[in-house]
MITOR-823140 format. One record per residue: residue in three letters; x, y, z of N, C-alpha, C, O in turn; residue number from 1. Coordinates in pm, 1 decimal. Example, Ala and Ser with C-alpha at 12.3 -4.5 7.8 and 13.67 -1.06 7.14 Angstrom:
MITOR-823140
type/nxx/nyy/nzz/caxx/cayy/cazz/cxx/cyy/czz/oxx/oyy/ozz/seq
ALA/1319.0/-569.0/780.0/1230.0/-450.0/780.0/1320.0/-330.0/780.0/1423.6/-331.9/846.5/1
SER/1285.0/-225.0/708.0/1367.0/-106.0/714.0/1290.0/3.0/787.0/1340.9/113.8/803.9/2
end
This chain:
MITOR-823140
type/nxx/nyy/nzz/caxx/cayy/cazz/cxx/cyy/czz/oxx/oyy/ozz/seq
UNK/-1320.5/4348.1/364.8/-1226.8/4403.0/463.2/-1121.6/4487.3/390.7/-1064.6/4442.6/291.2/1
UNK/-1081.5/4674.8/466.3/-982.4/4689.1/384.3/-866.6/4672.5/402.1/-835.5/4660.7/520.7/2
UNK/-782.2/4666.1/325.6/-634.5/4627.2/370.2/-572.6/4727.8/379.8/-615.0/4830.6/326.8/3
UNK/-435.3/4725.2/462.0/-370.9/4859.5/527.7/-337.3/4916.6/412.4/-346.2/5039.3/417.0/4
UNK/-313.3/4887.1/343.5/-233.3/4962.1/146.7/-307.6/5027.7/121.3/-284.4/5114.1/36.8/5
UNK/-430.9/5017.7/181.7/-524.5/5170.3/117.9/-455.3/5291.2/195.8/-423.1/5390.8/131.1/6
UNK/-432.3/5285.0/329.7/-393.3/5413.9/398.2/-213.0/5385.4/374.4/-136.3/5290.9/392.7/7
UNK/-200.5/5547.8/316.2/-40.6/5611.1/322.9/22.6/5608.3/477.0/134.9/5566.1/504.7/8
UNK/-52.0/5649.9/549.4/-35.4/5662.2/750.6/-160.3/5637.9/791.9/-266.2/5607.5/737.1/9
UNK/-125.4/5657.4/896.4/-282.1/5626.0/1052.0/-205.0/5716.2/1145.3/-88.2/5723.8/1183.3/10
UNK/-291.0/5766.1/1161.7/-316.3/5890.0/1323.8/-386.8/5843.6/1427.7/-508.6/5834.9/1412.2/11
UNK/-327.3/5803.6/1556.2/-434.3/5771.1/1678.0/-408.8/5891.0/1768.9/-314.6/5967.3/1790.7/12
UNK/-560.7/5870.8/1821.7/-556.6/5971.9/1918.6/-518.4/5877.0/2023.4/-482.1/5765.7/1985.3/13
UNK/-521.2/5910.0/2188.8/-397.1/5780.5/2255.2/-471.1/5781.7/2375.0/-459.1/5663.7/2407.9/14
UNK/-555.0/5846.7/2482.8/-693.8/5817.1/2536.8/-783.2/5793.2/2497.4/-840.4/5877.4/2428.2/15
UNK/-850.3/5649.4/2523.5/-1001.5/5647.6/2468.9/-959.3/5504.0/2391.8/-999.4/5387.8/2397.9/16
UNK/-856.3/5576.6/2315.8/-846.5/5453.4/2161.9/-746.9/5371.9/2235.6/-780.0/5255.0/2254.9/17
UNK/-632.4/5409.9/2280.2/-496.7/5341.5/2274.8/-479.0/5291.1/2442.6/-434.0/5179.4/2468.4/18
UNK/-518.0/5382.9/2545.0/-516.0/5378.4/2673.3/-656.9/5429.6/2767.3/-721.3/5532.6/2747.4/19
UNK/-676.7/5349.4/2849.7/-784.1/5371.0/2911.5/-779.5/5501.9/3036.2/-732.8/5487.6/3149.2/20
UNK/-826.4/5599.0/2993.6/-774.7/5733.8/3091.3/-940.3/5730.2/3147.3/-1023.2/5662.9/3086.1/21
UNK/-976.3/5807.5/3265.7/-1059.0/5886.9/3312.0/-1018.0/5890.0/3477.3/-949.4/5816.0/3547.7/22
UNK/-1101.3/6022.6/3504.2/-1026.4/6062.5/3629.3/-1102.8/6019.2/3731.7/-1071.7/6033.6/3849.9/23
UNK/-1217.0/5958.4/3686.6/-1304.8/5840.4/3778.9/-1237.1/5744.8/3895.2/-1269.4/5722.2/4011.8/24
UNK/-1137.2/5702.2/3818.3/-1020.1/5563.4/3856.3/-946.1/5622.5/3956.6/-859.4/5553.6/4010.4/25
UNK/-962.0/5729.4/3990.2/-872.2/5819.1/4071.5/-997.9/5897.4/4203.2/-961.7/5921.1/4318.5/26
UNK/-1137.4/5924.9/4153.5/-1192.1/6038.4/4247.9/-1289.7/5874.0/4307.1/-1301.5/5868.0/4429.5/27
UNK/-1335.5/5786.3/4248.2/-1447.6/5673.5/4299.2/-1344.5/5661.7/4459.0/-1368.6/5742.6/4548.6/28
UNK/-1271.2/5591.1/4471.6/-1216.7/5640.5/4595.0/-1215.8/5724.9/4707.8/-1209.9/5720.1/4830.7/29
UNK/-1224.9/5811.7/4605.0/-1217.6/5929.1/4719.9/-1378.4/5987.7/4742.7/-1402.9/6055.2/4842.7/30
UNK/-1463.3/5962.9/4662.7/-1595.0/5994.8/4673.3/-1635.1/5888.0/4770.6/-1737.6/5916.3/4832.5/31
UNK/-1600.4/5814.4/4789.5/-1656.3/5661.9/4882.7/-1779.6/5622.5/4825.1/-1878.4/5645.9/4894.7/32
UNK/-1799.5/5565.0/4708.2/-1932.2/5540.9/4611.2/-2066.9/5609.8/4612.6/-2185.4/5577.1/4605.4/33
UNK/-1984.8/5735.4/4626.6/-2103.1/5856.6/4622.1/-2119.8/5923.2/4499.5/-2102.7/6043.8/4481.9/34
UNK/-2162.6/5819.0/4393.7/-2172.2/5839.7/4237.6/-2198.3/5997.9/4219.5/-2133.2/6070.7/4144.6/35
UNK/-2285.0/6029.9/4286.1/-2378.0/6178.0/4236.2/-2315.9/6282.5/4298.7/-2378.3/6388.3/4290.4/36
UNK/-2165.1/6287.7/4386.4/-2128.8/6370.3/4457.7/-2019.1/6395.0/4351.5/-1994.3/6512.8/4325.5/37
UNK/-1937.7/6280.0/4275.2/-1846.4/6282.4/4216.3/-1905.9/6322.1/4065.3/-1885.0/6434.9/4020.7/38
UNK/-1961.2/6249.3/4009.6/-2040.5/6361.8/3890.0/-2033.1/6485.0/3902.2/-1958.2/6538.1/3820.1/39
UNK/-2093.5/6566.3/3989.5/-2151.0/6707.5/4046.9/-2014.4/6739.0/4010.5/-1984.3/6792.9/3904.1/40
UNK/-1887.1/6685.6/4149.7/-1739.6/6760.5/4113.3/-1668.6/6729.2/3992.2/-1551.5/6767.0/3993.1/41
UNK/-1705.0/6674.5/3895.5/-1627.0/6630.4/3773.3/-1728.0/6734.5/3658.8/-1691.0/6731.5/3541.4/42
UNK/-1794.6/6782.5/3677.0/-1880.2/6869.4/3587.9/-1916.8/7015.7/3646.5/-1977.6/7104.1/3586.0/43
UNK/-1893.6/7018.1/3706.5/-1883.7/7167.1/3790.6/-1751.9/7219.8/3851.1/-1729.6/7340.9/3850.4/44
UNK/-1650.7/7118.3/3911.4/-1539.5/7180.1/3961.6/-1380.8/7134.3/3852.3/-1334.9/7230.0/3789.9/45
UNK/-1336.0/7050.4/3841.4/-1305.1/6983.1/3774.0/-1350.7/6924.4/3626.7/-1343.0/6814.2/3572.5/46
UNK/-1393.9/7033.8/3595.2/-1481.1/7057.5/3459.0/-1455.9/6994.8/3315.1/-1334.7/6977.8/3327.8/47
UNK/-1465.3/6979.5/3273.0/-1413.1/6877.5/3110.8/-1379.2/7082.9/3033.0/-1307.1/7121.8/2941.0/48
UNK/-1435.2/7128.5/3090.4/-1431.4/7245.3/3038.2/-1260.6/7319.8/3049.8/-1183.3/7367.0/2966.4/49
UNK/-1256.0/7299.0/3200.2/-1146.6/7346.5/3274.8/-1043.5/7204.1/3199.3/-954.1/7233.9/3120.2/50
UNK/-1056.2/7133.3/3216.5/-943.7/7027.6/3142.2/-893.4/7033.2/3013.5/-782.3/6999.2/2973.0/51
UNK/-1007.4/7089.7/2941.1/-944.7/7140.6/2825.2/-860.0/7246.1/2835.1/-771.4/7250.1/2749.7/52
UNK/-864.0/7354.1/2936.6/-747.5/7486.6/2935.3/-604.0/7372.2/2966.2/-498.5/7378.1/2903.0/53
UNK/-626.4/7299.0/3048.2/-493.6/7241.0/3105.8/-425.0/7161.9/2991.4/-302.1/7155.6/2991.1/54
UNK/-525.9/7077.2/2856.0/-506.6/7041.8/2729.6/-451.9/7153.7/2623.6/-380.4/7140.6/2524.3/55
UNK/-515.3/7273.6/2685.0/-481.6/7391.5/2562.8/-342.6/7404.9/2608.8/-297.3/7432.3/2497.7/56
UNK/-239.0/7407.3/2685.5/-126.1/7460.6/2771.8/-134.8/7537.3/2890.3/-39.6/7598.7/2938.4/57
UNK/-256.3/7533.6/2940.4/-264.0/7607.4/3063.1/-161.9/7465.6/3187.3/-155.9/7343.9/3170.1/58
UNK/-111.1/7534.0/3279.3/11.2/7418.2/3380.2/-134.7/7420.0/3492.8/-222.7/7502.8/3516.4/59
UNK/-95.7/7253.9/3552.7/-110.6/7278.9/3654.4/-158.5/7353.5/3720.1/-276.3/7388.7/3714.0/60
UNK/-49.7/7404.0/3819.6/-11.0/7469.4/3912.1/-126.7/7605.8/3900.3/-171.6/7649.9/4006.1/61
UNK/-162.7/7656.8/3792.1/-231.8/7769.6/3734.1/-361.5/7759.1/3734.2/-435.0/7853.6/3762.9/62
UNK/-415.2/7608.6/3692.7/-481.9/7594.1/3687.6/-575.5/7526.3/3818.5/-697.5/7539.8/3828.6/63
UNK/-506.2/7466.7/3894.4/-528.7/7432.8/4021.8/-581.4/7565.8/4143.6/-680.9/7584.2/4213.7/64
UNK/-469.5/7628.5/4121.8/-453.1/7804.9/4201.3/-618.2/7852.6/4135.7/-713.0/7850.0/4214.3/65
UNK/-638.6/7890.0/4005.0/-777.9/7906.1/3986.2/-918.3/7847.5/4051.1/-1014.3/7913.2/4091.2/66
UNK/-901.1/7705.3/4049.2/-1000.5/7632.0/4084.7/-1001.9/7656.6/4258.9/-1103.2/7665.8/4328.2/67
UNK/-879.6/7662.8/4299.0/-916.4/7646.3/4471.4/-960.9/7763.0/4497.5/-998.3/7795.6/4610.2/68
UNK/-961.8/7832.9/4405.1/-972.1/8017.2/4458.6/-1155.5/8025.8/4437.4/-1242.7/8089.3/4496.7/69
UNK/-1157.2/7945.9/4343.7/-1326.0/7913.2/4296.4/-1381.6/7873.4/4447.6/-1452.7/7940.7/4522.2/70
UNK/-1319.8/7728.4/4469.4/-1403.8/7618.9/4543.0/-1308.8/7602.2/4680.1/-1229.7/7508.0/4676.3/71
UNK/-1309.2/7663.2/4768.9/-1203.1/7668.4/4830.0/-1224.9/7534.9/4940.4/-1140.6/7503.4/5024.3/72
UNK/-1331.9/7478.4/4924.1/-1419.5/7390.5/5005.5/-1360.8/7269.7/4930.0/-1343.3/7167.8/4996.8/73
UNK/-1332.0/7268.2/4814.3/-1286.3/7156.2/4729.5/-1143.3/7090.5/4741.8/-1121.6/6970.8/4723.3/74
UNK/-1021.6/7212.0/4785.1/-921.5/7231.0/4763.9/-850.9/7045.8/4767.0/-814.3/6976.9/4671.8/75
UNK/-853.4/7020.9/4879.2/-830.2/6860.7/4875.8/-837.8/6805.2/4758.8/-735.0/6803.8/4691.2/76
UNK/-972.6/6739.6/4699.7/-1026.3/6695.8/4590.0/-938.2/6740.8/4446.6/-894.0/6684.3/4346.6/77
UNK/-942.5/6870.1/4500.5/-882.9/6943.9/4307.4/-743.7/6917.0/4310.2/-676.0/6922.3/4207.5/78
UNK/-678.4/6877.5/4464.7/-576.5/6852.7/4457.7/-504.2/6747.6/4392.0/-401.7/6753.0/4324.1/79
UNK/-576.5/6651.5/4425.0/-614.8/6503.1/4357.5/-591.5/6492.2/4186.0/-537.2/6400.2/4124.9/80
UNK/-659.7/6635.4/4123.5/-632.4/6576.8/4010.8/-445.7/6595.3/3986.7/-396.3/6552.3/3882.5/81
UNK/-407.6/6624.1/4032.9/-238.6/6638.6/4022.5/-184.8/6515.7/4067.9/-156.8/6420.1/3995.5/82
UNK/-173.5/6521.2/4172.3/-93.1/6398.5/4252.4/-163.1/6258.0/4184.0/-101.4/6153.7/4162.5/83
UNK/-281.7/6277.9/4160.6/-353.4/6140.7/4103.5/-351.5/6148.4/3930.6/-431.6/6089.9/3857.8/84
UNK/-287.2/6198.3/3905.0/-278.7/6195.1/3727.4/-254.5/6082.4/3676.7/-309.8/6036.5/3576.7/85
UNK/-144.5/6014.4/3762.3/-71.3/5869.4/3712.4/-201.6/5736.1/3699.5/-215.2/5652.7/3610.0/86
UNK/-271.5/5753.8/3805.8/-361.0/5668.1/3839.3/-511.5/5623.2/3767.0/-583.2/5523.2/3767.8/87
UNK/-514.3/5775.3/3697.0/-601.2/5791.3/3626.4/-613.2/5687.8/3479.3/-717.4/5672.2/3415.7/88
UNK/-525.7/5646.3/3457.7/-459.7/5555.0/3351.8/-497.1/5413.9/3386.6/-415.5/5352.9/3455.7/89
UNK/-612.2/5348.7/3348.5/-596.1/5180.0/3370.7/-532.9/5130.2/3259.4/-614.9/5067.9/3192.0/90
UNK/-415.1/5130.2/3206.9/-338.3/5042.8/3099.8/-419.0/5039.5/2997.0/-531.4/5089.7/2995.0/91
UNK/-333.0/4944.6/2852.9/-402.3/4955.3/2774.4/-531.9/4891.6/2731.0/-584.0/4784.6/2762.6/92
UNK/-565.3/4979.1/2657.0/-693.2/4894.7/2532.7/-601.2/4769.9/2480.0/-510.4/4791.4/2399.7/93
UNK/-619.8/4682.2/2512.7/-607.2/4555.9/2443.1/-591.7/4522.4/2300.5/-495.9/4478.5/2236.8/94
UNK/-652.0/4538.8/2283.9/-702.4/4493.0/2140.0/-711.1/4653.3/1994.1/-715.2/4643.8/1871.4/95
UNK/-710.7/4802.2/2099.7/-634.8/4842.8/1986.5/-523.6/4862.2/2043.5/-542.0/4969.1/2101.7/96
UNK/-444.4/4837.1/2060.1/-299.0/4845.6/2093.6/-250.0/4760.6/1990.5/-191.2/4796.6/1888.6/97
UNK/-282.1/4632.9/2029.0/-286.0/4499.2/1920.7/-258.5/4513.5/1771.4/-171.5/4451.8/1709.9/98
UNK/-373.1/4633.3/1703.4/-370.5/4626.8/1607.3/-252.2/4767.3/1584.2/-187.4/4770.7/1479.6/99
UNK/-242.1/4826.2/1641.1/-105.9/4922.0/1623.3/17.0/4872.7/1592.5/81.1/4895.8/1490.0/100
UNK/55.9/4786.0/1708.5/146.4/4678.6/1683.4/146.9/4567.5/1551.6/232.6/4505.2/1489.0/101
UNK/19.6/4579.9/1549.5/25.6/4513.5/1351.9/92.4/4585.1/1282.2/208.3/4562.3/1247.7/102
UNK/11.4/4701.6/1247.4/80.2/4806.7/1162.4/193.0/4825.9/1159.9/248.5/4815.9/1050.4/103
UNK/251.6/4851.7/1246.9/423.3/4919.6/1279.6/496.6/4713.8/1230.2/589.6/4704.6/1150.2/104
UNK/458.6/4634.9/1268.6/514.7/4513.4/1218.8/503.7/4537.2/1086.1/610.2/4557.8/1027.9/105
UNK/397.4/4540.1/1017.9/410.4/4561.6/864.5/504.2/4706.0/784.8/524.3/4722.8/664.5/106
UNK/548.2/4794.7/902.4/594.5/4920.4/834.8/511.6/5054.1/820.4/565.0/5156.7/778.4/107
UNK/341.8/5046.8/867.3/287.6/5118.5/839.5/363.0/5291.3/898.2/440.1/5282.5/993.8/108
UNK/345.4/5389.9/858.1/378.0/5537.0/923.0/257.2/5561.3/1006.0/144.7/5577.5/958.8/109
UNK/290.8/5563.0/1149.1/207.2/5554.8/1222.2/240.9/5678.6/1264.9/361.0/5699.6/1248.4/110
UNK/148.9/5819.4/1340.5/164.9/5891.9/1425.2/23.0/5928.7/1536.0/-91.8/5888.2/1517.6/111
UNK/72.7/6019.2/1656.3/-39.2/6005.2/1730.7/-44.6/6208.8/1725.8/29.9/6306.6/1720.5/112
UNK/-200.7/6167.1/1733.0/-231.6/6332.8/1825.9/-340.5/6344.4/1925.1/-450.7/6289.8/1918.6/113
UNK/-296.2/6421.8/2017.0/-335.3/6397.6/2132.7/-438.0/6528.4/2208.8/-363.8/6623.9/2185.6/114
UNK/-510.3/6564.6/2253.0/-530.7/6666.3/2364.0/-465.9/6626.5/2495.7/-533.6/6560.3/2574.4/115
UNK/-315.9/6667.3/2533.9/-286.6/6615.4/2639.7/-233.5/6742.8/2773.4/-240.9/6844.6/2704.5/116
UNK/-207.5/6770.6/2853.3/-137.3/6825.2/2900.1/7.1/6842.6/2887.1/62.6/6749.7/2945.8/117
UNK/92.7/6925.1/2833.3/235.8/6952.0/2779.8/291.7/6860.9/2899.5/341.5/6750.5/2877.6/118
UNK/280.4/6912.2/3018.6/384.6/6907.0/3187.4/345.8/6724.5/3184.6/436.1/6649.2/3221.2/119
UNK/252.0/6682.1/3154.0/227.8/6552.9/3188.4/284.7/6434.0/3105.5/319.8/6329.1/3159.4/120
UNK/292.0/6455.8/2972.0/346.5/6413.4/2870.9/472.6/6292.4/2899.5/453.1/6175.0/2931.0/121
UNK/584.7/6350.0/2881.3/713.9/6296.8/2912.4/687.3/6146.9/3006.7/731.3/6036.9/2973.4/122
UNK/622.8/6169.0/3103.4/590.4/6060.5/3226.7/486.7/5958.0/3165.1/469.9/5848.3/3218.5/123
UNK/439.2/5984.3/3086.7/265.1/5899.1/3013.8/375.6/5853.1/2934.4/415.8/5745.4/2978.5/124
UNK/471.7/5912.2/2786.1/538.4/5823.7/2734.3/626.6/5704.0/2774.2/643.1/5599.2/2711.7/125
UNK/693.6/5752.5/2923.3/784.5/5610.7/2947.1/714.4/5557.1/2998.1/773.5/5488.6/3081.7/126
UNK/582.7/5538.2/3003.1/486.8/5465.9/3074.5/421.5/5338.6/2987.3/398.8/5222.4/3021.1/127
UNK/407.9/5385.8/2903.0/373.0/5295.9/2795.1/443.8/5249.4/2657.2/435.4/5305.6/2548.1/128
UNK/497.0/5162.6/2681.8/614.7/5108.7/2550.3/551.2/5101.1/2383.0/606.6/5093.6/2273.4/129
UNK/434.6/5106.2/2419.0/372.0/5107.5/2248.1/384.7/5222.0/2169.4/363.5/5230.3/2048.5/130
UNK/435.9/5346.1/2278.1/439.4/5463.1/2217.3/564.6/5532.4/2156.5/587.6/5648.9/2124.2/131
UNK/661.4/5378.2/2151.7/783.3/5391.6/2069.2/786.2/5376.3/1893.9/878.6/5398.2/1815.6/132
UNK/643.9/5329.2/1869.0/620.5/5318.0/1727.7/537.3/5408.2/1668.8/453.2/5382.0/1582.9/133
UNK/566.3/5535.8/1725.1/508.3/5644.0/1627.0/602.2/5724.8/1600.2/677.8/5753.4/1693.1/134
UNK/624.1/5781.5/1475.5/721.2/5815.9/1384.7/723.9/6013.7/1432.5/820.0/6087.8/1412.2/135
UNK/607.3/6049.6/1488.2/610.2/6187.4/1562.4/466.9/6173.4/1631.4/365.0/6111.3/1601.3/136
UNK/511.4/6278.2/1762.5/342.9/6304.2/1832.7/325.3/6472.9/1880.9/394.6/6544.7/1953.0/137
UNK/171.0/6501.7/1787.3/142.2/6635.9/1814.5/104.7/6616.3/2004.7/25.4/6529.0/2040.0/138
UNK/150.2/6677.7/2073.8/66.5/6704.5/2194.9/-9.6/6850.1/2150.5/35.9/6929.6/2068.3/139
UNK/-122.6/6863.3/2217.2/-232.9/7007.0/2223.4/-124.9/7069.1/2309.0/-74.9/7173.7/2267.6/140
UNK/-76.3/7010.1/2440.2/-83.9/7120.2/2561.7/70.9/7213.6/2504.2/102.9/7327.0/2539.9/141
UNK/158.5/7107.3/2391.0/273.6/7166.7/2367.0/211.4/7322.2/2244.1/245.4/7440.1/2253.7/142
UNK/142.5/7277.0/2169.8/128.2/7355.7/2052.2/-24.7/7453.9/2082.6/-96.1/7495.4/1991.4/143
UNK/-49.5/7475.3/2222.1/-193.9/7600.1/2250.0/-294.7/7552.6/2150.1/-375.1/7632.9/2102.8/144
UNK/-294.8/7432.1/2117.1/-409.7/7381.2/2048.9/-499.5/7266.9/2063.3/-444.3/7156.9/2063.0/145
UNK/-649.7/7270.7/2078.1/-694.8/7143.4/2085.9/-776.1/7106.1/1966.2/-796.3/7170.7/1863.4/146
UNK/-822.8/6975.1/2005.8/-911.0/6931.6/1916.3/-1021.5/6934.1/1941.4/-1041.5/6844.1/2022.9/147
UNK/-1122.2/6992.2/1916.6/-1131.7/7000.9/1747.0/-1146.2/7110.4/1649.0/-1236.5/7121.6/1566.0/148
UNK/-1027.4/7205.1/1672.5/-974.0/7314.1/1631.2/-889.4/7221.2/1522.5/-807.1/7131.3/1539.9/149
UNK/-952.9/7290.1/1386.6/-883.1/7233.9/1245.4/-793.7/7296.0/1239.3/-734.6/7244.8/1144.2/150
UNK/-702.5/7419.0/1292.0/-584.9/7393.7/1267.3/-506.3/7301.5/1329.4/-395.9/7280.4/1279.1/151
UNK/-540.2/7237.7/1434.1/-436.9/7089.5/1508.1/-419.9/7006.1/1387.6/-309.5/6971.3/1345.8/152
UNK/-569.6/6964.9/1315.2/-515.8/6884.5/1244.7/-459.9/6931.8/1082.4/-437.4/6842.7/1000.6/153
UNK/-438.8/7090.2/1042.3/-358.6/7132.3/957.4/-234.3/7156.1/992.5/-155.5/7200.8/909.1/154
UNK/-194.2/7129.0/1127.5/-72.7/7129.8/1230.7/-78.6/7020.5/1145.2/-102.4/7052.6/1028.8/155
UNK/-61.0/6872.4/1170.6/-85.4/6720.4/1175.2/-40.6/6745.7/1012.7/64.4/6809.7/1007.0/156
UNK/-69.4/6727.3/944.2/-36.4/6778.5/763.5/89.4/6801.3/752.7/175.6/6713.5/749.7/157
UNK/112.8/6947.1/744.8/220.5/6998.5/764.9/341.9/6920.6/825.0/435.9/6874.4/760.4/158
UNK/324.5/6914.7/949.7/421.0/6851.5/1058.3/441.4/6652.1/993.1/545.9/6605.0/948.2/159
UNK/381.4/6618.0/1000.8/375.9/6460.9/922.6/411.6/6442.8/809.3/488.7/6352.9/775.4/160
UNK/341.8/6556.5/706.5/369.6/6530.8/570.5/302.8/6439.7/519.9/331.5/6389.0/411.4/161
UNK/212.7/6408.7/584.9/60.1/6323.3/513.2/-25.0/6414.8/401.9/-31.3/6536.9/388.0/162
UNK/-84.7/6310.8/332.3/-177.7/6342.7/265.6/-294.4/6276.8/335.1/-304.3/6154.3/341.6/163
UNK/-411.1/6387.5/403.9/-520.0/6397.2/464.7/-592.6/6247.8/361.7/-607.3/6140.8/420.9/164
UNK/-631.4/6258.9/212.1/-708.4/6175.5/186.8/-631.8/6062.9/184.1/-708.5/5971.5/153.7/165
UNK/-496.6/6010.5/202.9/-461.0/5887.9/201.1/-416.7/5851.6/327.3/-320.6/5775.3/336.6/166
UNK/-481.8/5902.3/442.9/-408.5/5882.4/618.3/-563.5/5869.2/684.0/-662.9/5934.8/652.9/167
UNK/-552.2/5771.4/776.7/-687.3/5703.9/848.8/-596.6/5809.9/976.6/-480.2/5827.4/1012.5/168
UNK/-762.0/5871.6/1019.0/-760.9/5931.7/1180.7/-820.1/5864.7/1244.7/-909.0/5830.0/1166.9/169
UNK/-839.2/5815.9/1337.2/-913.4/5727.6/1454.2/-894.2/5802.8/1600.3/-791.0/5820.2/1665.3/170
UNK/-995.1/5831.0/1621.1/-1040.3/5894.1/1800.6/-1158.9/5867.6/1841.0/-1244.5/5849.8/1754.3/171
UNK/-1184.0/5860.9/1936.6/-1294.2/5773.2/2037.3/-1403.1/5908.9/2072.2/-1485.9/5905.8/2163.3/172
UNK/-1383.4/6018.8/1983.9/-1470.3/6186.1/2011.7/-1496.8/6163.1/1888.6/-1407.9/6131.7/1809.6/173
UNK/-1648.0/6177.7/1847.1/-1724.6/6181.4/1717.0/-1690.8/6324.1/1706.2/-1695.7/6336.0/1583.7/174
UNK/-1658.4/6445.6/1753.1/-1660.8/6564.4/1693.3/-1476.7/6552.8/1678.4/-1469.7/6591.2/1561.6/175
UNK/-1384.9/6536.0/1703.6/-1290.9/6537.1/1634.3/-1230.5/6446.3/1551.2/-1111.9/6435.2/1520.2/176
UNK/-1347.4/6369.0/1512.3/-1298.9/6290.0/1389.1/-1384.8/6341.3/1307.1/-1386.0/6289.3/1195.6/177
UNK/-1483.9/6457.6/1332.6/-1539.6/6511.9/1207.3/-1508.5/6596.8/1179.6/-1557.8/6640.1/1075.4/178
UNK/-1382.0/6700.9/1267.6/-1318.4/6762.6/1218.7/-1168.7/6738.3/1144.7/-1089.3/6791.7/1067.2/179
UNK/-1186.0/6638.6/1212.4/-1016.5/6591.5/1083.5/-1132.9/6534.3/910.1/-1118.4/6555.1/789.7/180
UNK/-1197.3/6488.4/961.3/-1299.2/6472.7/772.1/-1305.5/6589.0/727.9/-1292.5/6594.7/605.6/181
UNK/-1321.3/6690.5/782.6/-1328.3/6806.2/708.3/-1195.1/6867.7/629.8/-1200.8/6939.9/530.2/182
UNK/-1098.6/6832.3/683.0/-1050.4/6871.8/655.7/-935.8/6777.2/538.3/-816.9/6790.8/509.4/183
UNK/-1043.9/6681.3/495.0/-996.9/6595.0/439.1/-957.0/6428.5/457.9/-969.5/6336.2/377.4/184
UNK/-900.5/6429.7/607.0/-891.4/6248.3/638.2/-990.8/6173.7/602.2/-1094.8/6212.1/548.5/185
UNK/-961.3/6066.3/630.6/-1052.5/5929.3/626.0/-1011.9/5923.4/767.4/-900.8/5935.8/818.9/186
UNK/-1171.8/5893.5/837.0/-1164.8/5911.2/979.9/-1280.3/5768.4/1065.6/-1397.5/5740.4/1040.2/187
UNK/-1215.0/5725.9/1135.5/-1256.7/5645.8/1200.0/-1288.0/5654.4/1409.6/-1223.1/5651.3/1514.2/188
UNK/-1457.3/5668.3/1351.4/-1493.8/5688.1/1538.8/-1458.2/5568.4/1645.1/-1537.7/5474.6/1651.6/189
UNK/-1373.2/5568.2/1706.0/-1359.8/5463.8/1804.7/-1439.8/5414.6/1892.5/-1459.6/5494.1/1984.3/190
UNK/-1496.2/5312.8/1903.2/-1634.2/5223.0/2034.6/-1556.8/5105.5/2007.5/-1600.0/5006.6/2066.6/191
UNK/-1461.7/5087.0/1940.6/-1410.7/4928.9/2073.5/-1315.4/4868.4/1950.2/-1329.1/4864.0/1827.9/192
UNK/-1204.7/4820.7/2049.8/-1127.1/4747.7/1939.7/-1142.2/4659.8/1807.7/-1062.1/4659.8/1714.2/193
UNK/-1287.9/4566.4/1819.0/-1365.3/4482.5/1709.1/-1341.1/4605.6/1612.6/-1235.0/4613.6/1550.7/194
UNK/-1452.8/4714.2/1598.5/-1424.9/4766.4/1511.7/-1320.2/4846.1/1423.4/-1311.0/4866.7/1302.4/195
UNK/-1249.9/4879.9/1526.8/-1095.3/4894.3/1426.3/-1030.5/4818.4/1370.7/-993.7/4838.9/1255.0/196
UNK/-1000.9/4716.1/1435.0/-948.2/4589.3/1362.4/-1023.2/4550.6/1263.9/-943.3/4499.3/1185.5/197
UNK/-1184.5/4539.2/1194.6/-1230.0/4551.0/1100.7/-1162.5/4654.4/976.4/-1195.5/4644.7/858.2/198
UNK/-1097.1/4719.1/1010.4/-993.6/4803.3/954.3/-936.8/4723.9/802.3/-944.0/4705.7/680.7/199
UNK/-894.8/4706.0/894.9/-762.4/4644.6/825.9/-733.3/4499.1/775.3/-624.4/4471.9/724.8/200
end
């Protein structure tokens, strides 16, 4: 097992790893368990594609106005992802939260980076109290950058003042933890609290 003294810092990403997000928790409702209707609108209208512009700094409001102009049949639904943002959130991961709260007990330099929406931000932090023990947090939607664009995480360097080979990255996206390896971290793919806590 390794012990935290190998890593200088730890970087979490904070959906996936830290908090349970998807916009499922929000549309299953409103689809009335019409699995294949809500797929269809989560990959065609409401796109992982289109979520990333709203991650890059695209607002809202901009991005909504686009989509209804697309799907004008949708407008309701796309509305949803706004007013339902909060909801989208089932609390935390358990068990890595757990081990965050280790770290920061022992002193570790903890920071987070995120693909998040800039406008949404502020409201997700007082939402969750664990997110008082990170020492700084890149948001994407603040800095027109996502992941897994290696400059976010030469942003992350710079801005932290880590050294890439002595700082553990952990995110629950196999392609942006292979772009923070590239660029030097020690990087850890997230599938479930057991294995992080093997960590450490």
């Amino acid at each position: 097992m390794t012990s935290p003294l190998t890593y200088d810092a730890v970087i979490f990403d904070l959906g996936g790893v830290l908090v349970d997000w998807d916009p499922r928790h929000v549309y299953r409702d409103l689809f009335e368990g019409n699995d294949w209707a809500l797929e269809a609108f989560l990959s065609e209208v409401c796109s992982p594609d289109w979520h990333t512009k709203l991650d890059g700094g695209m607002s809202f409001a901009e991005g909504m106005a686009v989509l209804t102009a697309e799907h004008p049949h949708c407008a309701a639904l796309i509305d949803a992802y706004d007013w339902g943002w909060p909801q989208m959130f089932r609390g935390e991961i358990e068990g890595a939260v757990d081990v965050l709260e280790s770290l920061a007990a022992q002193g570790m330099p903890l920071y987070a980076l995120s693909n998040f929406p800039a406008e949404k931000f502020d409201a997700f932090v007082a939402s969750f109290p664990f997110m008082r023990h990170f020492r700084d947090v890149i948001v994407s939607g603040r800095e027109g950058l996502t992941k897994p664009d290696l400059r976010i995480f030469e942003l992350a360097v710079n801005r932290f003042g880590v050294t890439p080979q002595r700082t553990l990255y952990i995110d629950d996206r196999a392609e942006n933890v292979a772009a923070a390896v590239a660029i030097g971290f020690r990087g850890h793919h997230f599938t479930g609290p057991e294995g992080l806590a093997k960590l450490f």
